[in-house]
N, C-alpha and C positions, 0 to 999 in steps of 0.2 A: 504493500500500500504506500509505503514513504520508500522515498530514497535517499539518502544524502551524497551531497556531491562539494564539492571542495573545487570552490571558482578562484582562481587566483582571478587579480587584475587585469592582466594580460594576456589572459589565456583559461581553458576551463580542464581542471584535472579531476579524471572519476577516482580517482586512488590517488595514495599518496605516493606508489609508485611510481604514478605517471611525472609527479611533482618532485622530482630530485633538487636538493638545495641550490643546484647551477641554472635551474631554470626559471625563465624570467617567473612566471606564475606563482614560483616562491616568495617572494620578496611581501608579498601584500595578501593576503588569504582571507574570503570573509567566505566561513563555514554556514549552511544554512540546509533549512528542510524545505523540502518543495512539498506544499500541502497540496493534495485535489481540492477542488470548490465546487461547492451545489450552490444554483440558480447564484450566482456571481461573488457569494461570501467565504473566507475561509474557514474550514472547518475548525480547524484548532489557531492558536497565537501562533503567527515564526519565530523561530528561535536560530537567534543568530551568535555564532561564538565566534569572535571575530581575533585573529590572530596576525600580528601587525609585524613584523621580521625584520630589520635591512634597511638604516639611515637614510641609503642611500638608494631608494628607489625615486623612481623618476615622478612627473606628475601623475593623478589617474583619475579618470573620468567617468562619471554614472552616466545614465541616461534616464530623461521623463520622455514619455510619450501618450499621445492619447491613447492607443488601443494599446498601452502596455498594463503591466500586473504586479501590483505590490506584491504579489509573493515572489517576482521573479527577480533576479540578484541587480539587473541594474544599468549588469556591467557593460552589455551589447545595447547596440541601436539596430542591427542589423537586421530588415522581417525574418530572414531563412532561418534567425535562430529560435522565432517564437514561437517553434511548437511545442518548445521544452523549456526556451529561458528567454531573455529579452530585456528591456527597459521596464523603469517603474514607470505608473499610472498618476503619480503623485507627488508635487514637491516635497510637501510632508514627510513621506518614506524615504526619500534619496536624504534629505535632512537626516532623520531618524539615524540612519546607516550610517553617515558618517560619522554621529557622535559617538554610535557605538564603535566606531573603529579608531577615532580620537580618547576615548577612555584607555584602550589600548597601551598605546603609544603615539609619539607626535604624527604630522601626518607627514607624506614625503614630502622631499624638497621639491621646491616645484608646484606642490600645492595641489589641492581637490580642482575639479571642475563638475558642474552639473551641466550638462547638456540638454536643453529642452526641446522635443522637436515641435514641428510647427501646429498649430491647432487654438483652440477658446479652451481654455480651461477655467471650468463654473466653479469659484472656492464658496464652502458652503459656511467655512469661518477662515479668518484673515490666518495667513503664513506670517509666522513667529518665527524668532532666530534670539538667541541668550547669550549670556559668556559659552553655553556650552559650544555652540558653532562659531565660535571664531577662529581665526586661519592665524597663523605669522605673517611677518615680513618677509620670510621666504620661503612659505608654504599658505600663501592667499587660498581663500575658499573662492571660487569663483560660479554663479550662478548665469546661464547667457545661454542664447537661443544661437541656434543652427545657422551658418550661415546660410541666406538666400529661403530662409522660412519664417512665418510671421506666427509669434509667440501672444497671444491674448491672457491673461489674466482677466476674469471680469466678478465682479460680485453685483450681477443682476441675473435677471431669469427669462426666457424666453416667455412673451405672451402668445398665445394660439386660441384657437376658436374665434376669431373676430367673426360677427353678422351684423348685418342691417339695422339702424333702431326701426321696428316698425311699430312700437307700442307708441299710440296716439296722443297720449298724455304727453310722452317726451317730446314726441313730432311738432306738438303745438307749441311747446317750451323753447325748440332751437328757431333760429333763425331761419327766413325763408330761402335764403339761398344755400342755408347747409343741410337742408331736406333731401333724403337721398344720399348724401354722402358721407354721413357721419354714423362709424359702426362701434361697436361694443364688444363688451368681451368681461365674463366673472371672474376677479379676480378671488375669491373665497375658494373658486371651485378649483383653481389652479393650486391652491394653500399657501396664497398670499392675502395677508391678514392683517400681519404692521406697517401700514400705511404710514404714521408718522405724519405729523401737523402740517397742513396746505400752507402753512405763513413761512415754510423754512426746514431744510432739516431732515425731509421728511422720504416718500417716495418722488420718483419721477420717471417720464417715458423718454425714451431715446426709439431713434428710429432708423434705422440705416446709417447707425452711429454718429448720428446728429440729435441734441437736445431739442425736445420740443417743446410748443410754449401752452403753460397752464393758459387755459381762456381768459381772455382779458378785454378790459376797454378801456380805453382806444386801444386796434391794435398794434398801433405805433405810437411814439410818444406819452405825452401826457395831457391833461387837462389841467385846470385849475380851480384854486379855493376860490369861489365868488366871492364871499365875506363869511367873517366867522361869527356863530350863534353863540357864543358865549362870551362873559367878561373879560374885557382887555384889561390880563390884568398882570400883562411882561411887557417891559420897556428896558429895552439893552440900549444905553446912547441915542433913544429917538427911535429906535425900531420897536414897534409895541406889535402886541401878540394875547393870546390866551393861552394857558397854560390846559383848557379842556377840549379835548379833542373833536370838536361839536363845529359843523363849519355847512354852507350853502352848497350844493352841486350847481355847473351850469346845463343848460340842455335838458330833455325830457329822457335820455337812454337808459339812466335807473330806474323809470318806473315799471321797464322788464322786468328787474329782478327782485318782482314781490315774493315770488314762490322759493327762490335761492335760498338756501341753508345754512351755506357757510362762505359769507362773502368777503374778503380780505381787500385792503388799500394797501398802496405803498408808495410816499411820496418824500420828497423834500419838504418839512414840515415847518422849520422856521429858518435855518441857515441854507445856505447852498450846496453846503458838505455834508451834511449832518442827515441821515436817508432812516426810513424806519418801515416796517410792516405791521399793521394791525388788521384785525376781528373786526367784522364791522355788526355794532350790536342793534342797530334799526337804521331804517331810511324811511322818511318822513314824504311821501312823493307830493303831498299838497302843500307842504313850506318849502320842499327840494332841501332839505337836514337831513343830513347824514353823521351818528352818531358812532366812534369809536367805541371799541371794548377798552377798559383799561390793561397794563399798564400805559396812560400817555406817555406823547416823546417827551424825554428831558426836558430839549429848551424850546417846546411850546409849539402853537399853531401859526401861522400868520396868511394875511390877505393874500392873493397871486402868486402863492407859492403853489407848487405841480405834482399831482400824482397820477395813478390809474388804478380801478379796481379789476380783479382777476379772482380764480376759483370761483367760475360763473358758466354754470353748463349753458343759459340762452346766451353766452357771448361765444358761441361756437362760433365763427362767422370765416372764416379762414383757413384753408388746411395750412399743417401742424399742430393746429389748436388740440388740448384736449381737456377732459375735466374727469375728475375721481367723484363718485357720492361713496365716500366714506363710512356712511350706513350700509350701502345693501354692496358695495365693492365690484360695482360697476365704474366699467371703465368707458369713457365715452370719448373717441377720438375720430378728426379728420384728418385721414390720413393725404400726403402730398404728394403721394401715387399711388396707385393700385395697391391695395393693403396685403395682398396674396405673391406681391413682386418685393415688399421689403421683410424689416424684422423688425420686428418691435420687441422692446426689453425695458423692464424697468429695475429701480435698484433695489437691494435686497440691503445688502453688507453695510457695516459702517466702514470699515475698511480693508485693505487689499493686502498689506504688507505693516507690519509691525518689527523693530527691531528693537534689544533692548540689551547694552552694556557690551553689545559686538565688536570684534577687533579684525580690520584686515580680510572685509566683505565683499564681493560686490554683484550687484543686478545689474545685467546687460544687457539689451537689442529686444526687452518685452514692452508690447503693450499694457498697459494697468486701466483701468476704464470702469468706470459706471462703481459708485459707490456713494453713499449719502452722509460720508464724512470725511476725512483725509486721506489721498492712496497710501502714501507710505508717511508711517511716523517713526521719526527714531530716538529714542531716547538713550544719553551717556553712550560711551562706548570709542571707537577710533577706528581712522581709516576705513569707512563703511562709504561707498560711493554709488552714485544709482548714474549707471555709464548707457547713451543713446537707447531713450527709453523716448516713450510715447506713453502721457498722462491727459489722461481725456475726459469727458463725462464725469468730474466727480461734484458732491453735494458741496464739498468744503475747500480745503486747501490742496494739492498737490503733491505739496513734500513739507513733513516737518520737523524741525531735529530742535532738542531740546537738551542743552548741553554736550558732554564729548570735547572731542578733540578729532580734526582734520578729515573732518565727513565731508562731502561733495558732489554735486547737482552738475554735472558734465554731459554738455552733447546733446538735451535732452529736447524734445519738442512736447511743449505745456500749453493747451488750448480748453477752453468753454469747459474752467474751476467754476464753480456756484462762490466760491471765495477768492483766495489769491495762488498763488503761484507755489513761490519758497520762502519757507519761512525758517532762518535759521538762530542759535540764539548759544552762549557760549563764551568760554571764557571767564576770566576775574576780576572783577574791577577794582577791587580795594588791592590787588599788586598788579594787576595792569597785564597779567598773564595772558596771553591770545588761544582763541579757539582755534585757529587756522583754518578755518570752515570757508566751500567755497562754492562758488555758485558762478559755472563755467560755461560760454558756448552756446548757451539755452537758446531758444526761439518759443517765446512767451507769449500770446496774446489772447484774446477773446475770454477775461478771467472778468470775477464780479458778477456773475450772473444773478445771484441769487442775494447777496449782502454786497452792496453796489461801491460802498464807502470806505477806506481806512482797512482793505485786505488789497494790499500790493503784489505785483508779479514776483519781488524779491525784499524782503523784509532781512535786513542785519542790524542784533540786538547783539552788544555783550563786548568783547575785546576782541579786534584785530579778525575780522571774518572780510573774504573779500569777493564782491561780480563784476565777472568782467565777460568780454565779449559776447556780450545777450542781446536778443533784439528783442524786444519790448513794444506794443504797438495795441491800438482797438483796445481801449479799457472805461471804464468810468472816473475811476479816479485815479491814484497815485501810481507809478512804474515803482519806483525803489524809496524805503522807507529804510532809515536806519536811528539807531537811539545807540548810545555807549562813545567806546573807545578807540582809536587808530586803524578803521577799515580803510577799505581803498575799492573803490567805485571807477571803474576803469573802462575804455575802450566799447563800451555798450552805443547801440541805438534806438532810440526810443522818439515811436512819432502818434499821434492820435491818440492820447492820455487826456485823461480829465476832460470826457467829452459829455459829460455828464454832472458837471462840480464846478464851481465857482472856489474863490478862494483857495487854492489847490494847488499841490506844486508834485511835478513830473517826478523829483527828489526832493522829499520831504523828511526834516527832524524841526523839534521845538522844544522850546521854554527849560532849558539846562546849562549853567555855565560849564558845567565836570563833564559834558559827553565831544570832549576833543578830540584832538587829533587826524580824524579822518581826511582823507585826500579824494576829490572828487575830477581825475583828468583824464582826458582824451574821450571824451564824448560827443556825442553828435545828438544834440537832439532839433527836430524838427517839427513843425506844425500842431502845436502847442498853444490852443487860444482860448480852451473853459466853452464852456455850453452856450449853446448859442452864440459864440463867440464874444461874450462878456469879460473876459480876461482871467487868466490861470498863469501861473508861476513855472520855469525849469526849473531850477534848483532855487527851493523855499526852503531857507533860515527862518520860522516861524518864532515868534514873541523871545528878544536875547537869546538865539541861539548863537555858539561862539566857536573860538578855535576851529576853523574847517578853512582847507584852503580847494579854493576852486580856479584849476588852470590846465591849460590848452585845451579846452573844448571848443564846441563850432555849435552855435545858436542860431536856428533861421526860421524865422516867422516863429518868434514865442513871445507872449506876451509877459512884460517883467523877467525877460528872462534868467536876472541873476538877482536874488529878493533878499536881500537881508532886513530882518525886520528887530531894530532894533538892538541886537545881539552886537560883542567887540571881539578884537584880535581874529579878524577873517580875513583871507588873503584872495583875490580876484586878480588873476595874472596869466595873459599872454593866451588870452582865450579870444574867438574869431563871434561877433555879434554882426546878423546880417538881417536887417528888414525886422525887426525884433522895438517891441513899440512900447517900452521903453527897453531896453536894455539892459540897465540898472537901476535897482529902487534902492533906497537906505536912508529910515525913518530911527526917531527917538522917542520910541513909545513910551516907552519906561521911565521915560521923564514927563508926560502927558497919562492918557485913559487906562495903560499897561503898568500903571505903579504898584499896584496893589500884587501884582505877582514878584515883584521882586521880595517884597519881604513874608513869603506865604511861601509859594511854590519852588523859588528859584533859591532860597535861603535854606530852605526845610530839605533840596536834593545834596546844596552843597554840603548842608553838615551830615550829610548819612556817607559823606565820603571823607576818608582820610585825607585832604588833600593838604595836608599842613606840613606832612611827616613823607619820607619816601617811601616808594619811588613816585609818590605824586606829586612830593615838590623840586624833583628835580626834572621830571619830564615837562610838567607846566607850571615855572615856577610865579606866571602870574594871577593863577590862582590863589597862591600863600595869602595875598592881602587885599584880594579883592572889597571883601565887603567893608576897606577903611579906604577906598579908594572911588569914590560916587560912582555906585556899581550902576547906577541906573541910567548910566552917560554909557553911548556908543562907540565907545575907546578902541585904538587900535585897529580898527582896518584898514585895507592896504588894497588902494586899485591902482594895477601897475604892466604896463606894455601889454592893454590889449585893445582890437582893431572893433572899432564899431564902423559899420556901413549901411546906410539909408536908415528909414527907422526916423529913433528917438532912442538917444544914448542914456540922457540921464532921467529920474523920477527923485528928489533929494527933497526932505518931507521934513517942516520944520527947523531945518540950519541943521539938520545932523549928518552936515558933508563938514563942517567945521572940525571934528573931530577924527574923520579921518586924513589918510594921506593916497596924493592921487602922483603918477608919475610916469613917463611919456606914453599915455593914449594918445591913438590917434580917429579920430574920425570925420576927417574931410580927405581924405582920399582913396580915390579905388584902389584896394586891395591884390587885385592882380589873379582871383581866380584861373585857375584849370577850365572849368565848364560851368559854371554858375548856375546855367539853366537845368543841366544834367543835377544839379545840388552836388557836383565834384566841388569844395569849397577849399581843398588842399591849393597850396601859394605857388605862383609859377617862380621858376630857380629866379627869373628878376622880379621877382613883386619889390615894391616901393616899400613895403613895410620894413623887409631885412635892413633896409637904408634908415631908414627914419625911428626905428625903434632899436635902440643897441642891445641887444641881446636875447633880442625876441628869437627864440625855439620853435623849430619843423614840429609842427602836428603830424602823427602821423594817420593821418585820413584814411589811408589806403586798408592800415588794421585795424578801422573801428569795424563792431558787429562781430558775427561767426564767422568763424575762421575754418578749412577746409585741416582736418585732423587725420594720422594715417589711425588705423584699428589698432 
């Protein structure tokens, strides 16, 4: 009934005969029992004695495959071998195997590989990785798909059974023109059950691996607050608001949704940054009031600010539309082709990949897709990299790493998060230790879906984390956000940000005098103007932020494009400003309506940091006496050898240029572009500037953005 057989690595030995200690098959041994299986389960546990021999064996590689079999050793990819052995069926099991053979002994030089071949593989819970799987520095665990085959991870489910609505109730409910085209399908009956809350979070349909949109109105854009039914009773500086979420609709299109169940808003409610989703608890169609559920937004309601409601099965009106009832778990969508020619999937998982205190990891060449929280998060750990991947469909963020040391987002293409991109975080700040965490290569865009505001394509918190050549593009609000200590923001392009947000800046940090250091050059960003083209920031120094120096970038058509907003000791050098309306802002709030955070916010970060004692009074020692030094004057910046062209150079707001120091800009002459029109913005070997500015430094233009990598 059993057989056991004795698979070296390299080779498959039935006896130990066959395996003399000179043959390669020696060197790495994993003993095991080949169980039969009824209707696809094993009968008994495998039992694996795994027997690890000989420093000095080379690398060795498992295999996953779809039609493969956890009971089989691994070690083959080959079909001829599957009648008797073959590839696992499971990441999980090829994990599994290796730990037992790293209890063993170390693994060889060279290091593990899993091999995945091409296929969707449905994880029915998120793929774990611990101290126990970690590799060396010269024995890496390496996880990566087949060359020339396409690797899916997904945590959704295929939907099937779509038909017709013909029930008359429903028919009269959707709209006329989606009569007929709009079909269904039970999700209870398929044993999908946890839908999770329509405001966020929750389920969603994908369709030919593209996201589709919960029903909604308008189905572009926004509308507006007519006027609000409740007491005004917020005044920020002359902007007044109510604090209760009670406001006029315009137009008659809500009186549709008397029968609706469960109808949700989501607008910009009193700031232009500031976004929120709510419950909507009545609609009043004879006053046109529309009341929220609590909790209201923060900072309030106000007049002509913009939303749209959605999760409204009669605002079917559009293929991709679709809508959930919740209750009876009916699914009601129109689809944007023939419903029988694509795939419909929704998500299941909260997440795809979890890693946790790993060393000397990495995921390579898979897609991760469709999941209604983060694809991969990683917590502590080192040298754990996620290498030319494709992150797609997910509810939340992309990648998140949370401490460690020397993780990295390389090569990757990140499109349509429900949140942001990468988020990494790390490092020490009270001794100024760096995470080394890096965020390399990527091509990021279409994120924000779902939480539109304040989740960036790449997010660096902590000490010394750095992105560079990432293209960054099509967002709502922010590209790269960072808070902390000594990163470096490099050679990225980033265009169509903050298309959605006022007040906004394409790279954004605030209100901290201790988060220095950082260096923001060789960037390129372009077409950069806030919604509705109202005006949005490139690099925004929000309320005294300080220490950052911002040089050789190339700015064109950005509004504000270099923002310091009241913050000191900022350095602006030898960067290229072209058609950018104004070019530079630098105000003294902190000495006007921003006072009040100096001695609250800006007082209360610096004393939670040693900055008196080293190494944080030698690294910035004009920190030591700041606050005996009228911390709330815009001291120290430094605008120096850089080229403004057409436009509007300066925006200087209250005399707070007296405080700085400015030194040879130029902006009365052409520049000497390559191709202007091409946006080639790189200086020809005679540009006038090399002459007129002494020691103005070659951008190098040519390696902004992704850069072509061998494997």
């Amino acid at each position: 009934m059993f057989r056991n057989v004795q698979r070296g690595l390299f080779g498959t030995c039935w006896s130990t005969k066959d395996c003399p200690p000179s043959s390669p098959a020696f060197g790495a041994v994993a003993m095991y029992r080949v169980q039969p299986r009824r209707r696809g389960f094993l009968l008994f546990p495998l039992i694996f004695l795994v027997l690890w021999v000989g420093s000095g064996a080379g690398a060795a590689t498992f295999y996953v495959a779809r039609d493969g079999d956890d009971a089989w050793s691994g070690t083959s990819a080959d079909p001829n071998d599957r009648r008797t052995d073959g590839p696992f069926a499971t990441l999980q099991r090829a994990r599994d195997v290796i730990r037992a053979l790293k209890r063993q002994d170390p693994p060889p030089r060279g290091g593990l590989t899993v091999e995945i071949r091409g296929g969707t593989y449905v994880l029915e819970e998120p793929f774990e990785l611990s101290d126990e799987d970690s590799g060396t520095e010269l024995a890496p665990i390496v996880y990566h798909t087949r060359d020339g085959e396409k690797v899916r991870l997904t945590g959704g489910k295929l939907v099937a059974g779509f038909k017709p609505v013909t029930d008359p109730a429903i028919l009269e409910r959707l709209d006329e023109s989606a009569r007929g085209k709009v079909f269904q399908a039970d999700l209870k009956a398929l044993g999908i059950k946890d839908f999770g809350p329509a405001g966020g979070g929750g389920l969603e349909l994908f369709f030919d691996d593209e996201p589709m949109t919960p029903a909604r109105w308008p189905n572009e854009g926004f509308t507006h607050v007519v006027e609000l039914a409740a007491e005004l009773d917020v005044d920020v500086r002359g902007t007044k608001g109510s604090t209760v979420g009670k406001f006029i609709f315009e137009g008659d299109r809500p009186k549709r949704w008397a029968d609706e169940k469960d109808v949700w808003v989501h607008g910009y409610w009193f700031w232009d940054w500031s976004d929120q989703r709510h419950k909507v608890r009545s609609i009043d169609t004879e006053t046109r009031v529309i009341t929220i559920e609590p909790p209201y937004h923060g900072y309030g309601y106000r007049k002509g600010q913009w939303y749209y409601a959605f999760n409204i099965l009669s605002e079917i009106d559009s293929p991709g539309e679709w809508y959930l009832d919740r209750e009876s778990g009916v699914l009601y969508f129109w689809p944007p082709k023939p419903i029988e020619s694509g795939r419909a999937v929704v998500s299941m998982l909260d997440s795809l990949v979890v890693v946790r205190d790993t060393a000397h990891v990495t995921l390579q060449g898979m897609t991760l897709e469709v999941v209604r929280g983060n694809a991969v998060t990683v917590h502590g750990g080192s040298n754990v990299r996620l290498d030319r991947c494709v992150v797609r469909n997910v509810g939340s963020n992309a990648v998140v790493v949370h401490g460690g040391k020397d993780i990295g987002v390389v090569n990757c293409h990140i499109h349509h998060a429900g949140r942001g991109g990468v988020r990494v975080s790390g490092g020490d700040r009270k001794t100024l230790t760096p995470a080394g965490h890096y965020v390399d290569n990527n091509h990021i865009h279409h994120y924000g879906r779902w939480d539109r505001v304040n989740h960036p394509a790449i997010s660096l918190v902590g000490v010394g984390s750095r992105a560079a050549h990432n293209l960054i593009h099509d967002a709502p609000h922010m590209a790269i956000f960072f808070a902390g200590n000594d990163h470096l923001i490099e050679l990225n392009e980033i265009h169509h940000v903050c298309l959605e947000s006022n007040d906004a800046g394409a790279i954004y940090a605030g209100r901290d005098w201790t988060t220095r250091g950082t260096v923001i050059r060789h960037n390129f960003l372009h077409h950069i103007t806030g919604f509705r083209g109202r005006g949005c920031m490139g690099v925004y120094l929000d309320d005294m932020f300080c220490g950052t120096r911002i040089a050789g970038n190339v700015f064109y058509q950005v509004t504000r494009a270099v923002f310091i907003g009241g913050g000191r000791d900022n350095v602006v050098e030898n960067n290229l400003f072209v058609e950018c309306a104004p070019a530079l802002h630098l105000d003294a709030r902190a000495m006007g309506w921003a006072g009040y955070i100096v001695g609250t916010i800006m007082t209360e970060r610096l004393e939670a940091i040693p900055y008196k004692k080293p190494p944080w009074s030698k690294r910035y020692p004009k920190l030591v006496n700041i606050l005996d030094q009228a911390p709330a004057e815009p001291r120290g910046n430094r605008i120096a050898r850089n080229v403004f062209w057409k436009g509007r150079w300066d925006e200087f707001r209250k005399g707070a240029e007296r405080f700085a120091t400015f030194q040879d800009n130029l902006h009365d002459t052409d520049p000497g572009f390559v191709a202007p029109r091409r946006m080639n913005f790189q200086l020809r070997d005679d540009s006038p500037v090399y002459r007129k500015i002494p020691g103005f430094e070659k951008i190098p233009f040519e390696q902004i953005g992704p850069v072509k990598r061998e494997r």
